[in-house]
LOVOZA-365913 format. One line per 3 residues: number of its first residue (from 1); their letters; for each residue x, y, z of C-alpha. Coordinates in pm, 1 decimal, m for minus. Layout:
BEGIN
NUM> A> X:Y:Z  ... .
// end
This chain:
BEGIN
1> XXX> m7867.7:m10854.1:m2594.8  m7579.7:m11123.9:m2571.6  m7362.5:m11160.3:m2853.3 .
4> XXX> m7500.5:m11467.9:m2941.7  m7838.7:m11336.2:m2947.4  m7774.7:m11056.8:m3154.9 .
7> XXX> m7625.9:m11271.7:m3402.5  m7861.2:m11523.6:m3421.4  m8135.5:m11216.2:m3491.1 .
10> XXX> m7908.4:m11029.1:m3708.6  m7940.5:m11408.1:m3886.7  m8307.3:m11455.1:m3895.7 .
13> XXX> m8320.4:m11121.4:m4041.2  m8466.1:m11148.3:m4405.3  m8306.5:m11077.4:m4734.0 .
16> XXX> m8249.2:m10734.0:m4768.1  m8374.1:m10613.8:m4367.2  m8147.2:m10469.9:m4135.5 .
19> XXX> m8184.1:m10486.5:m3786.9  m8090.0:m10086.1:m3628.0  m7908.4:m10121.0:m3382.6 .
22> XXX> m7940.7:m9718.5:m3310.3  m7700.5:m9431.6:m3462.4  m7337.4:m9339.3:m3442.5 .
25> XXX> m7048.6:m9452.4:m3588.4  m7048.3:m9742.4:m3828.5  m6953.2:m10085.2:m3701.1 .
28> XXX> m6953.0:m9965.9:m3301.6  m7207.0:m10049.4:m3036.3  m7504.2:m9932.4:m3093.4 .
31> XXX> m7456.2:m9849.8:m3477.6  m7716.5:m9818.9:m3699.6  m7517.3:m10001.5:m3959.1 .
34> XXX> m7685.7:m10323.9:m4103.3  m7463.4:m10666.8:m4044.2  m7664.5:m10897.5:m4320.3 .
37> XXX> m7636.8:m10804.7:m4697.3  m7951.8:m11010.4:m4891.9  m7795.1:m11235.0:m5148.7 .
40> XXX> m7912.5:m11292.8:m5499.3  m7910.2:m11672.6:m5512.6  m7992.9:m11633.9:m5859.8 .
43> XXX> m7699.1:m11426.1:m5986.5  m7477.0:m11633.2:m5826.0  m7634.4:m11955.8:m5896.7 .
46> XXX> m7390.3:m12060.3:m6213.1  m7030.3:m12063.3:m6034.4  m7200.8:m12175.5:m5722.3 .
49> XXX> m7330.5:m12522.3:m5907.1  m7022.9:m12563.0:m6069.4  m6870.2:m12524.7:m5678.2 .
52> XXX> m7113.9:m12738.6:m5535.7  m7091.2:m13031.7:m5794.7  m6725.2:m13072.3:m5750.6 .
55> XXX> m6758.0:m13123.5:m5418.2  m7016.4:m13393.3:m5470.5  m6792.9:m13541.3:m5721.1 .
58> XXX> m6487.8:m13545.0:m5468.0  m6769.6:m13669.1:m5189.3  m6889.9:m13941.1:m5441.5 .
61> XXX> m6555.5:m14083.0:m5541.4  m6491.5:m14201.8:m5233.7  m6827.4:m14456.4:m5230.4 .
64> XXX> m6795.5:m14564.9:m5626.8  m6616.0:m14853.8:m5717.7  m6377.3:m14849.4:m6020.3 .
67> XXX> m6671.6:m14990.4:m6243.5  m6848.0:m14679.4:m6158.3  m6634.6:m14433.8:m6184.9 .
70> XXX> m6720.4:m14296.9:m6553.6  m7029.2:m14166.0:m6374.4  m6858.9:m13891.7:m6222.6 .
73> XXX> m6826.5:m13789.2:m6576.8  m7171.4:m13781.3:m6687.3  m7262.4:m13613.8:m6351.9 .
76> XXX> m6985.5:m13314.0:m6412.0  m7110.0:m13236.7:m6756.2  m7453.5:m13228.6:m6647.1 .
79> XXX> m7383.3:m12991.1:m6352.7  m7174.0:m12796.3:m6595.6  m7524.3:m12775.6:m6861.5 .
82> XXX> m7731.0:m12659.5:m6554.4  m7529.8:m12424.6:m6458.5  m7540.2:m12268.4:m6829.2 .
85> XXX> m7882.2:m12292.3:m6798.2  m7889.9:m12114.1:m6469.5  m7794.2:m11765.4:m6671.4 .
88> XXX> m8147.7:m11757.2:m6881.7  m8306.9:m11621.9:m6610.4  m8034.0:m11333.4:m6581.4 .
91> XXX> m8053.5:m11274.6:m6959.5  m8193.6:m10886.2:m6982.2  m8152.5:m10827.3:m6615.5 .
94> XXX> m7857.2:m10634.4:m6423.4  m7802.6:m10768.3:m6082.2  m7614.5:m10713.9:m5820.6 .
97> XXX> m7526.7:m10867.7:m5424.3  m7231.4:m10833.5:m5185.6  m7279.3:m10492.3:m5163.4 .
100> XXX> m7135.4:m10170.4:m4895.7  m7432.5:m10128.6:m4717.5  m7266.0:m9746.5:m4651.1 .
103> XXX> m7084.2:m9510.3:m4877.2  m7076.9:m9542.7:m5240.5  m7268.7:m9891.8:m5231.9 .
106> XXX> m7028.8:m10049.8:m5443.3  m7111.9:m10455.9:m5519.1  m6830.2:m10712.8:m5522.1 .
109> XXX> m7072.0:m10902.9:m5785.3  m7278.8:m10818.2:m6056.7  m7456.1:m11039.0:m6313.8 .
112> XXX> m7478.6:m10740.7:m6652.4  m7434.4:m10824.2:m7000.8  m7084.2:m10860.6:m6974.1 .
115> XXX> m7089.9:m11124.7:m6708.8  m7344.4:m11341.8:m6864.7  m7169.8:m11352.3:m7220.8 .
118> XXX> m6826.9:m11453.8:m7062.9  m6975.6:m11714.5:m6802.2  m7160.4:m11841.1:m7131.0 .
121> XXX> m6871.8:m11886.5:m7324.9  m6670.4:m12069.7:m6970.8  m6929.6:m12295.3:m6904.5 .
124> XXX> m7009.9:m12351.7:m7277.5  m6597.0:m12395.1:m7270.6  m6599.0:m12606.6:m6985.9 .
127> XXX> m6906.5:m12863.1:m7096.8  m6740.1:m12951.8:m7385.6  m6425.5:m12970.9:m7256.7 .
130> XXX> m6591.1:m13255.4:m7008.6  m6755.7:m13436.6:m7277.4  m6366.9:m13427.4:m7492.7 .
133> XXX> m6298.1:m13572.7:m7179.0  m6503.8:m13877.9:m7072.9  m6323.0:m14093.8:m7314.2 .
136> XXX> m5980.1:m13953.4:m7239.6  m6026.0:m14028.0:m6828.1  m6052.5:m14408.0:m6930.5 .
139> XXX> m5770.4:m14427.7:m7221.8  m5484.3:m14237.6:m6998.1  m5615.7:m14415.9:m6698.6 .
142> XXX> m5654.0:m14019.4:m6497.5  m5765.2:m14060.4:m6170.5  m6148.9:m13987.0:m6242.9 .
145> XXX> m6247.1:m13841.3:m5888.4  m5953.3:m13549.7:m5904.3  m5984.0:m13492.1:m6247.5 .
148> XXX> m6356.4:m13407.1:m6264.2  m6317.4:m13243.8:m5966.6  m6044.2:m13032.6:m6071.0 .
151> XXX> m6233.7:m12937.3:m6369.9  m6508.4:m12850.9:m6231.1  m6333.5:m12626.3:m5937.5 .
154> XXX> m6170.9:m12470.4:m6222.6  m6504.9:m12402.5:m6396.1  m6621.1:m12229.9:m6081.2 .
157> XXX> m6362.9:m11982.3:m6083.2  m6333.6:m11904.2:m6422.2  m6731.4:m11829.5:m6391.3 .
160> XXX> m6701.5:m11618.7:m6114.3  m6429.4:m11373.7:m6242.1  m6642.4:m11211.8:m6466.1 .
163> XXX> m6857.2:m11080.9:m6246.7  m6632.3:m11003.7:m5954.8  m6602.7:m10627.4:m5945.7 .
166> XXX> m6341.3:m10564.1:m5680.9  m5987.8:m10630.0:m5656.4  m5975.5:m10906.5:m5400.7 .
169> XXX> m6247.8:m11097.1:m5533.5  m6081.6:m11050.5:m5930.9  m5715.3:m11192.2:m5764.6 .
172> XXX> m5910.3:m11516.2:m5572.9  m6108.3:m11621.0:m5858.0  m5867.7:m11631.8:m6085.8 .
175> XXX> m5616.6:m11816.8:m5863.3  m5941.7:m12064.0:m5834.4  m5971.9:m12109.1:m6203.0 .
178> XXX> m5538.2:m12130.1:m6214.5  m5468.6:m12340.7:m5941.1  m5690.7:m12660.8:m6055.3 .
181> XXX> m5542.5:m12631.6:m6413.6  m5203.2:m12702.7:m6257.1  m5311.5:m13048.3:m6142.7 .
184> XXX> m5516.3:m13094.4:m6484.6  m5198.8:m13042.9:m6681.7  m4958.9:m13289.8:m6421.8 .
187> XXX> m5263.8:m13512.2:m6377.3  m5075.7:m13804.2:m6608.5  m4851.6:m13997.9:m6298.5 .
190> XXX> m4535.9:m14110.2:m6446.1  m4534.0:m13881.5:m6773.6  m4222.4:m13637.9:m6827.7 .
193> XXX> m4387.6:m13403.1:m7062.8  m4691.6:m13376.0:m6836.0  m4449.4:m13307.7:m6474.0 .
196> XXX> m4278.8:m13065.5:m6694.7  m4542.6:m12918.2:m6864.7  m4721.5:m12876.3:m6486.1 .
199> XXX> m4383.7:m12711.2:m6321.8  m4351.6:m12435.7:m6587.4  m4749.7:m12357.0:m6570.5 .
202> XXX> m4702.9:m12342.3:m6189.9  m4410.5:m12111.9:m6179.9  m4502.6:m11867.7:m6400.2 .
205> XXX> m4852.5:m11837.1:m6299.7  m4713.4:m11822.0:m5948.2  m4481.8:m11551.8:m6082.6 .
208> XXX> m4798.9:m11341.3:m6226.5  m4944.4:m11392.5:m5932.6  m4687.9:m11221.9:m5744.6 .
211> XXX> m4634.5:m10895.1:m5956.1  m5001.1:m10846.9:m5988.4  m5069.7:m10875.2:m5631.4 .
214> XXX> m4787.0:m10625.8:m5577.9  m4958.4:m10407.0:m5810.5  m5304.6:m10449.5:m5638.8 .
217> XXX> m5128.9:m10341.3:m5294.3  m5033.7:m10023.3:m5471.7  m5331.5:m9933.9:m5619.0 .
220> XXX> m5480.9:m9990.6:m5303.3  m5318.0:m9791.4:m5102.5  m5302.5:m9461.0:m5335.0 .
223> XXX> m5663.3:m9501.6:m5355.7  m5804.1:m9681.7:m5064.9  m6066.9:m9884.7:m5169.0 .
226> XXX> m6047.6:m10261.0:m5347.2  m6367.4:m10209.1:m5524.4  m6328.8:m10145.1:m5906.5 .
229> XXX> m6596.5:m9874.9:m5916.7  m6436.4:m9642.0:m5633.4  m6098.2:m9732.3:m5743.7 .
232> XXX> m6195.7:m9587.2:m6105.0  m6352.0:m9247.8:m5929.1  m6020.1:m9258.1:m5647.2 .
235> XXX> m5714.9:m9298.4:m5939.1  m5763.9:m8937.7:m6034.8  m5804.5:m8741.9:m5737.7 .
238> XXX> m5542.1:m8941.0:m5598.7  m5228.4:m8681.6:m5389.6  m4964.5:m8615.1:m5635.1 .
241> XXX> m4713.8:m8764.7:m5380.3  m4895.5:m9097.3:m5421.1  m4886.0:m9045.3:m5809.6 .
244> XXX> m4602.9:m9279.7:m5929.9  m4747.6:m9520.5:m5643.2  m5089.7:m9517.2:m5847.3 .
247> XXX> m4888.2:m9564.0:m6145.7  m4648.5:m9834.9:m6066.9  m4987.8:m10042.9:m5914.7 .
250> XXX> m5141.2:m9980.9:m6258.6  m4889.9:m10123.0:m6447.6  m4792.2:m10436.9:m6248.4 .
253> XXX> m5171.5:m10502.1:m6217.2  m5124.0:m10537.7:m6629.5  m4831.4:m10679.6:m6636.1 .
256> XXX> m4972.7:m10991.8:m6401.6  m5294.9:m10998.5:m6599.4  m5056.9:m11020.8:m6947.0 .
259> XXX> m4903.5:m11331.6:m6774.1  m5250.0:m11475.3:m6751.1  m5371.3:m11408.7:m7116.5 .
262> XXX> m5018.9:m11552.3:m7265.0  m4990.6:m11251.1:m7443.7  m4585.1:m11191.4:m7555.1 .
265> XXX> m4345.7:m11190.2:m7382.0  m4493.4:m11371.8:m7084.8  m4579.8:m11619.3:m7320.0 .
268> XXX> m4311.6:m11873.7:m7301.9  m4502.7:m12161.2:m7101.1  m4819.9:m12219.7:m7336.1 .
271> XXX> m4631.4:m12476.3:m7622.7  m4483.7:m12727.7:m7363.6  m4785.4:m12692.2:m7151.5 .
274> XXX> m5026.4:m12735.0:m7406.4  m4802.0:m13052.4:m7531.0  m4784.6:m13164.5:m7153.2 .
277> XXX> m5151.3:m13226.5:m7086.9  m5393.0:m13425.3:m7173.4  m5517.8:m13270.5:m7490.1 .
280> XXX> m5885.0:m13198.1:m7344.5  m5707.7:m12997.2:m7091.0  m5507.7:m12825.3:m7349.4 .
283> XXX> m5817.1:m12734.1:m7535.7  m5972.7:m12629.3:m7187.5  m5650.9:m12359.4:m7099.6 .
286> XXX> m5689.7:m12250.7:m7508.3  m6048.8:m12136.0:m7450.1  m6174.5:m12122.4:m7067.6 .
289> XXX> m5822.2:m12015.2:m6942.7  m5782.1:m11744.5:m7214.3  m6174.0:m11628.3:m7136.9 .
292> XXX> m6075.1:m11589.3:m6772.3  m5751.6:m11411.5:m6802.0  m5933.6:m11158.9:m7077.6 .
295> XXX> m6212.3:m11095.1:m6889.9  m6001.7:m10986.6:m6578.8  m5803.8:m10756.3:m6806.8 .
298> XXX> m6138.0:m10609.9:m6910.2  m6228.8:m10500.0:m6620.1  m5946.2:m10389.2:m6415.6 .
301> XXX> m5867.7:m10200.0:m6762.0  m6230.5:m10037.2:m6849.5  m6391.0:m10047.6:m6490.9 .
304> XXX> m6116.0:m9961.4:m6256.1  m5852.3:m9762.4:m6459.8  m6018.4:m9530.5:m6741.1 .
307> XXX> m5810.9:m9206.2:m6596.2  m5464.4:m9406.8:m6717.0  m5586.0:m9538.7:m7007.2 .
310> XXX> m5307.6:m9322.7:m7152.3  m5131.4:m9571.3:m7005.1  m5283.3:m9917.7:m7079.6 .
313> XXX> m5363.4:m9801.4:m7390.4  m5037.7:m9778.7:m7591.2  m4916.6:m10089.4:m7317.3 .
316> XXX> m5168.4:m10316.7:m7453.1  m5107.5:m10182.2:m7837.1  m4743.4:m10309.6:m7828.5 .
319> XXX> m4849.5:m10634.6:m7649.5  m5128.1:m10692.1:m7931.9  m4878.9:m10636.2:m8191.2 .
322> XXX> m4586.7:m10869.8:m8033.4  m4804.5:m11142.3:m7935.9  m4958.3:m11225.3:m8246.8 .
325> XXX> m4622.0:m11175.0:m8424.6  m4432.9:m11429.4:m8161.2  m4778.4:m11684.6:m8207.1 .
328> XXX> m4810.8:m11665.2:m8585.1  m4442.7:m11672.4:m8688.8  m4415.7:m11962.2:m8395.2 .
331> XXX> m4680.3:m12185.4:m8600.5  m4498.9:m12131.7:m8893.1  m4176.3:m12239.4:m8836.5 .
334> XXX> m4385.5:m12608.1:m8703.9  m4315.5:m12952.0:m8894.9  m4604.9:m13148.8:m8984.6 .
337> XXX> m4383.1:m13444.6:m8922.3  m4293.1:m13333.9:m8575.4  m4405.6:m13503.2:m8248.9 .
340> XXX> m4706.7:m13311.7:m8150.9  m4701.9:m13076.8:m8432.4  m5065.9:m13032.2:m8413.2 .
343> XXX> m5112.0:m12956.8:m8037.9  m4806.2:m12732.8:m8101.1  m4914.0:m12582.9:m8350.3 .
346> XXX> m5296.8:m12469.1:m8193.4  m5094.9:m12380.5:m7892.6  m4833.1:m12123.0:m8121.9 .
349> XXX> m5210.6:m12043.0:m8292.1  m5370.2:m11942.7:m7956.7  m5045.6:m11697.2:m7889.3 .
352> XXX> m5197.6:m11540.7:m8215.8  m5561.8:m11549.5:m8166.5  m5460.1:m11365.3:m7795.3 .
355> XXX> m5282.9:m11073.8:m8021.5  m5609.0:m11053.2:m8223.9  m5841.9:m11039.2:m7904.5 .
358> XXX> m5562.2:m10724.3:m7723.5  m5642.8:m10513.8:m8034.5  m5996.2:m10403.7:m7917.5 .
361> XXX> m5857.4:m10339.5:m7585.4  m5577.1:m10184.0:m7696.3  m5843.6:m9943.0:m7902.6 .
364> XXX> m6058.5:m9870.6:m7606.5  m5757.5:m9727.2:m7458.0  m5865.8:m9439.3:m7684.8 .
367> XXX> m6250.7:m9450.7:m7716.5  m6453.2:m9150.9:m7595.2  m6606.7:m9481.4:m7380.2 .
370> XXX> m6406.1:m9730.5:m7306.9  m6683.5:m9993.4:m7298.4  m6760.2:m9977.7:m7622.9 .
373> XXX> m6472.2:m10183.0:m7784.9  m6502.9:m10470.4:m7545.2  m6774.4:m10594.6:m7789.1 .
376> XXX> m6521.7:m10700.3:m8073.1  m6344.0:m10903.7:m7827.4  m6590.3:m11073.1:m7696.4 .
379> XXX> m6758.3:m11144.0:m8023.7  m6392.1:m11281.0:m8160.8  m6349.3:m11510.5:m7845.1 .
382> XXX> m6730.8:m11679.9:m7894.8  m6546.8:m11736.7:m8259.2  m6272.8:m11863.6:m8123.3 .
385> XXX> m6358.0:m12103.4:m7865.6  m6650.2:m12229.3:m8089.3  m6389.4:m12367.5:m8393.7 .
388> XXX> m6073.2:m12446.7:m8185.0  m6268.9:m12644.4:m7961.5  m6384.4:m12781.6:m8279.7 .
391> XXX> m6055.5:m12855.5:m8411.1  m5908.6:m12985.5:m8107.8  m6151.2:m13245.3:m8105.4 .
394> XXX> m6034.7:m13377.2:m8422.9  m5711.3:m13363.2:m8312.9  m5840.6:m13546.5:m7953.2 .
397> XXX> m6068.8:m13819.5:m8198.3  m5786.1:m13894.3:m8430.0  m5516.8:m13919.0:m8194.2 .
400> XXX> m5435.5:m14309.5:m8165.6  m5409.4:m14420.9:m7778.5  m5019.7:m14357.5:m7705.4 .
403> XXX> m5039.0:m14108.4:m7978.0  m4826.5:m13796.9:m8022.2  m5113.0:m13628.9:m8195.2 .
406> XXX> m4856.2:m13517.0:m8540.1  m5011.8:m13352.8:m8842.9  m4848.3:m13563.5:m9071.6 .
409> XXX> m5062.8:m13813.4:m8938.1  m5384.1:m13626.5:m9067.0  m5248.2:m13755.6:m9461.9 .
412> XXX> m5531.4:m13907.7:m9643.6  m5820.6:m13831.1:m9412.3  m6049.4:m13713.7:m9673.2 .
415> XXX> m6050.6:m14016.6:m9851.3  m6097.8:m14259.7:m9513.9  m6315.6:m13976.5:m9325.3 .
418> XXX> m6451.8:m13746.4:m9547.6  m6717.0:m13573.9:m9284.4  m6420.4:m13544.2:m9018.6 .
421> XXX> m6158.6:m13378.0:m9322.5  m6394.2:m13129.8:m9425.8  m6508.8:m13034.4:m9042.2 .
424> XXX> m6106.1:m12994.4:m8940.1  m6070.1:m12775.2:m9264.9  m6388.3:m12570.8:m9177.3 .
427> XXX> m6231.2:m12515.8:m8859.6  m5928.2:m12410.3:m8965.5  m6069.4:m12168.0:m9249.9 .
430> XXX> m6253.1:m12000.0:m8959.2  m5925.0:m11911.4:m8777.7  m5778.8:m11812.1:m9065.6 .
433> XXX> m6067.5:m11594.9:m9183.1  m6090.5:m11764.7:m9521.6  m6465.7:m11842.5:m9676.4 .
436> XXX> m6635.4:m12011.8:m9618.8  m6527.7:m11981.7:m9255.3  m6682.2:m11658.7:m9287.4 .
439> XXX> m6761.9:m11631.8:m8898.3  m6384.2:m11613.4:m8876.9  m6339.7:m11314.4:m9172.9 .
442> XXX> m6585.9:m11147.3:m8952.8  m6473.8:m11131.4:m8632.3  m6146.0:m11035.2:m8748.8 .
445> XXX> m6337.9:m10715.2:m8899.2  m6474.4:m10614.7:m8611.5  m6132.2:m10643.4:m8451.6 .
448> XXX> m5950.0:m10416.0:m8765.8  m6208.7:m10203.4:m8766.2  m6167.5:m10138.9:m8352.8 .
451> XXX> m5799.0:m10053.5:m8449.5  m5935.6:m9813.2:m8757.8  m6191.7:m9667.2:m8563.3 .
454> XXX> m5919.3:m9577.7:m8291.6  m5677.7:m9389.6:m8553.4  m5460.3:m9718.3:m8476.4 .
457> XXX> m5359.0:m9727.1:m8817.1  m4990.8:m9914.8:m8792.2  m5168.0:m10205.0:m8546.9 .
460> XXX> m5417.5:m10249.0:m8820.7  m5106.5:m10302.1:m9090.8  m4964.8:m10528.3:m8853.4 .
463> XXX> m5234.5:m10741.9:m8794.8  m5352.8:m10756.0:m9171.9  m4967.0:m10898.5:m9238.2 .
466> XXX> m5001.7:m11166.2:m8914.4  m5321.2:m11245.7:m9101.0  m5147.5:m11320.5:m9408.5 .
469> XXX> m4896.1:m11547.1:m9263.7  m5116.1:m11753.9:m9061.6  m5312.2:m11822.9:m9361.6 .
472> XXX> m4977.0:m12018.3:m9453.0  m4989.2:m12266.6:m9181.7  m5374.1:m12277.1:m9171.7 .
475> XXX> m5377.4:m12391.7:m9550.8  m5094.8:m12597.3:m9518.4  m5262.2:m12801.9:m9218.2 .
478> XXX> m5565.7:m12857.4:m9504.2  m5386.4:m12906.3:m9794.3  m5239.2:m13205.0:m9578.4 .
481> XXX> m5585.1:m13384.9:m9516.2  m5647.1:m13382.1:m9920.0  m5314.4:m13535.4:m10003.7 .
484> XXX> m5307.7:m13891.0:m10116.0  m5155.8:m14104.0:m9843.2  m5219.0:m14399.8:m9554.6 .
487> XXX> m5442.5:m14235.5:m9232.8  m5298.8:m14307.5:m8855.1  m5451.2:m14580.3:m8686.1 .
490> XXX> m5665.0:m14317.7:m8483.6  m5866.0:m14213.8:m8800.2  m5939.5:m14575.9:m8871.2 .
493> XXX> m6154.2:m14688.3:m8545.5  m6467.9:m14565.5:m8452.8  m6489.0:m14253.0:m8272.1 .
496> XXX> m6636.8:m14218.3:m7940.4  m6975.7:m14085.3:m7878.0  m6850.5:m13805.5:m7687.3 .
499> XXX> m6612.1:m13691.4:m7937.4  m6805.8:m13737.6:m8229.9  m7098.7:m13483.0:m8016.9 .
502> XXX> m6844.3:m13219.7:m7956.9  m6728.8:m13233.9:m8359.3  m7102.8:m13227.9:m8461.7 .
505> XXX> m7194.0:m12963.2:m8201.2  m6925.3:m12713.6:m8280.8  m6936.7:m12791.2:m8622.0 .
508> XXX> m7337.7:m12692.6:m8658.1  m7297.3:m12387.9:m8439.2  m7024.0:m12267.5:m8647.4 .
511> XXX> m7193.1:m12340.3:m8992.0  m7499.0:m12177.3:m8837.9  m7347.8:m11835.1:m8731.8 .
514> XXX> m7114.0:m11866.6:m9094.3  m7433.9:m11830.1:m9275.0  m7580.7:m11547.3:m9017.1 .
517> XXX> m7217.6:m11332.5:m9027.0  m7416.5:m10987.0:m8915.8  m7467.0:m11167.0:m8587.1 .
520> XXX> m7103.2:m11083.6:m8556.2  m7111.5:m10720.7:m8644.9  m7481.6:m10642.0:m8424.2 .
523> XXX> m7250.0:m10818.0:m8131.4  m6936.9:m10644.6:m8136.9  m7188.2:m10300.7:m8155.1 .
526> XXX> m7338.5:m10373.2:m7840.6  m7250.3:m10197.8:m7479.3  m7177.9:m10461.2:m7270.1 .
529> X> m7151.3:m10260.8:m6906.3 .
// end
């Protein structure tokens, strides 16, 4: 059989047939070794529609006129609500493609629990990120075309990480969801603070990049497989003269991924970059980058490295405990009065929040199974991106066109907008954990009582006191909506439909699970792998 022919029959094969080809050695002449691996259209089917609409988009640009252009908008959201809709048939289901057709069957993707919650809370992330968006495209005058396609290429990535369980496919979807958001934040031509903002993203997500690659190429080749599962079963039979090899990979690996999650001190680029961008992107790196770069850590930490989790463990302790020091006593040193004091001060605030969401890991680091922590971190980041997406687009709605988006600017709003006061202050009593945010008290709960539970006693003391003082900014941020005083411009014209969707939407959801907190507490119990 010609080469050709062979592979246009090892092509018509069906899903899941191989075509022998005899015995001996795999991948020689004659080898009974299958070529085709069946692929589960349906496990893959959410990052693939977020892939395949943003090349529409791109394709589409090219034929709309400018009148037209807000429908590349209303198409990306849409492709971004099927492809949440695409995981209900995966809901109670573990699948898996890409898999070895030989040895220990490992799969480079797999659609579990786990996968499904984080691509849920990207693409949940992502669609309102696009509707805080389709006014924004027409005020800053963004190229429509690359933005939306941008987005949604950064979508795709983000939604594939989760479920990519070896190395190489972990590095490329993450550089996926990273290398997009560059653009996003530099998309506004001419702007300082956006060029900026874009350079400093870029080089130290380059930077991350780098060291984690490194430690991927050492882990690698002390164990000599990419895939997480073999990797966790190679790391402790590995030969004592590849030891500190196995080691050093290890803890580059984290050090890249700690880049990624802005945790301290490889923190420095969130405030300007946040400030930089267009504040729908900002609220897009706050939730879908910070899901991305967590769920990575996840599983390189539980699924490839359990046998150095004395390692990781105490690693990711210190890092919990510095970066929600840096974020919270960041936020409190901001001035209402200050240009973009209230992007800058979310952005300090998501430092925090990333402190809060290491604890669990941190904790796991010491479980009898390391799986079983993941749940309070998971269950504090649906929190999370449900209320600072909330409060972000207040901050987006009552931004004036030109804007610099200051809290001082928030004076007087409950007497002008009452509905839009008390939904900001809701929000902002969930991330401080105050009732009657009382999704926020919690899911920060679940997170002390991961620490507890883990005989982490002085992380628990520490993150009770960062508690304490970002109750200080949170409250202050309120009192300043109550105070007597003349509203910005911004909180005086109507709000776009868009915007006032996204408050509505994240304000019900949040009101809903408030009143159902146990939700919380049956989540954060659950196994997700």
């Amino acid at each position: 059989m010609t080469a050709p022919t062979a592979a246009l029959a090892t092509g018509l094969a069906g899903p899941g047939q191989h075509l022998a080809r005899g015995a001996g050695n795999p991948g020689a002449p004659g080898s009974a070794e299958s070529l085709v691996q069946s692929v589960d259209w349906a496990a893959i089917a959410p990052p693939t529609i977020a892939a395949v609409a943003a090349l529409v988009v791109l394709v589409a640009d090219l034929f709309l006129g400018e009148r037209r252009k807000p429908l590349l908008g209303a198409l990306a959201a849409a492709a971004l609500a099927l492809a949440g809709l695409a995981l209900l048939p995966l809901v109670g289901e573990d699948r898996a493609t890409f898999c070895l057709t030989s040895g220990s069957g490992a799969c480079s993707y797999v659609a579990d629990p786990f996968t499904l919650v984080v691509q849920l809370l990207v693409l949940g992330g992502a669609f309102v990120t696009a509707l805080l968006s389709l006014p924004a495209v027409r005020q800053e005058r963004l190229p429509a075309g690359e933005f939306w396609f941008l987005l949604l290429s950064s979508a795709a990535g983000a939604a594939l990480l989760p479920a990519a369980r070896d190395l190489a496919t972990l590095v490329i979807a993450l550089e996926v969801a990273s290398l997009p958001a560059f653009a996003l934040v530099g998309l506004r031509r001419g702007e300082r603070l956006s060029s900026e903002a874009a350079l400093k993203f870029f080089l130290s997500s380059v930077t991350a990049t780098a060291v984690m690659l490194l430690g991927v190429g050492f882990v690698y080749a002390a164990t000599g497989s990419l895939h997480l599962r073999d990797i966790a079963e190679g790391l402790p039979a590995v030969d004592g003269r590849l030891g500190t090899l196995a080691a050093t990979g290890v803890v580059l690996t984290l050090v890249g991924f700690a880049f990624k999650t802005a945790a301290a001190p490889f923190h420095f680029w969130v405030p300007e970059t946040y400030v930089g961008a267009p504040v729908p992107v900002a609220a897009y790196l706050s939730v879908v980058g910070k899901a991305a770069g967590f769920s990575g850590l996840i599983l390189v930490t539980v699924r490839a490295f359990p046998s150095y989790a004395h390692v990781w463990g105490p690693v990711l302790a210190v890092l919990a405990a510095l970066t929600m020091s840096v974020g919270n006593l960041a936020a409190l040193r901001q001035r209402p009065d200050r240009p973009h004091s209230a992007v800058r001060l979310l952005a300090w605030s998501s430092v925090g929040q990333a402190g809060y969401l290491l604890v669990p890991l941190a904790a796991a680091g010491w479980a009898d199974r390391p799986g079983h922590p993941v749940g309070a971190t998971l269950a504090y980041a649906l929190m999370y991106a449900v209320v600072n997406l909330g409060a972000f687009a207040v901050v987006c709605a009552l931004r004036p066109a030109g804007g610099d988006a200051r809290i001082e600017a928030h004076r007087g709003l409950a007497a002008g907008r009452p509905v839009v006061a008390l939904a900001l202050a809701f929000f902002l009593l969930c991330l401080a954990g105050l009732p009657p945010g009382v999704i926020g008290l919690f899911a920060k709960v679940t997170v002390f009582g991961a620490a507890v539970d883990a005989g982490l006693g002085w992380l628990a003391v520490v993150m009770a006191v960062n508690v304490v003082i970002a109750l200080v900014y949170y409250l202050r941020w309120t009192a300043v909506l109550f105070r007597p005083g003349q509203p910005s411009d911004g909180a005086r014209v109507p709000f776009p439909a868009p915007l006032t969707a996204v408050i509505a939407l994240t304000g019900v959801l949040a009101l809903a699970v408030s009143g159902a907190p146990q939700l919380i507490l049956r989540f954060a119990g659950m196994t997700l792998f």
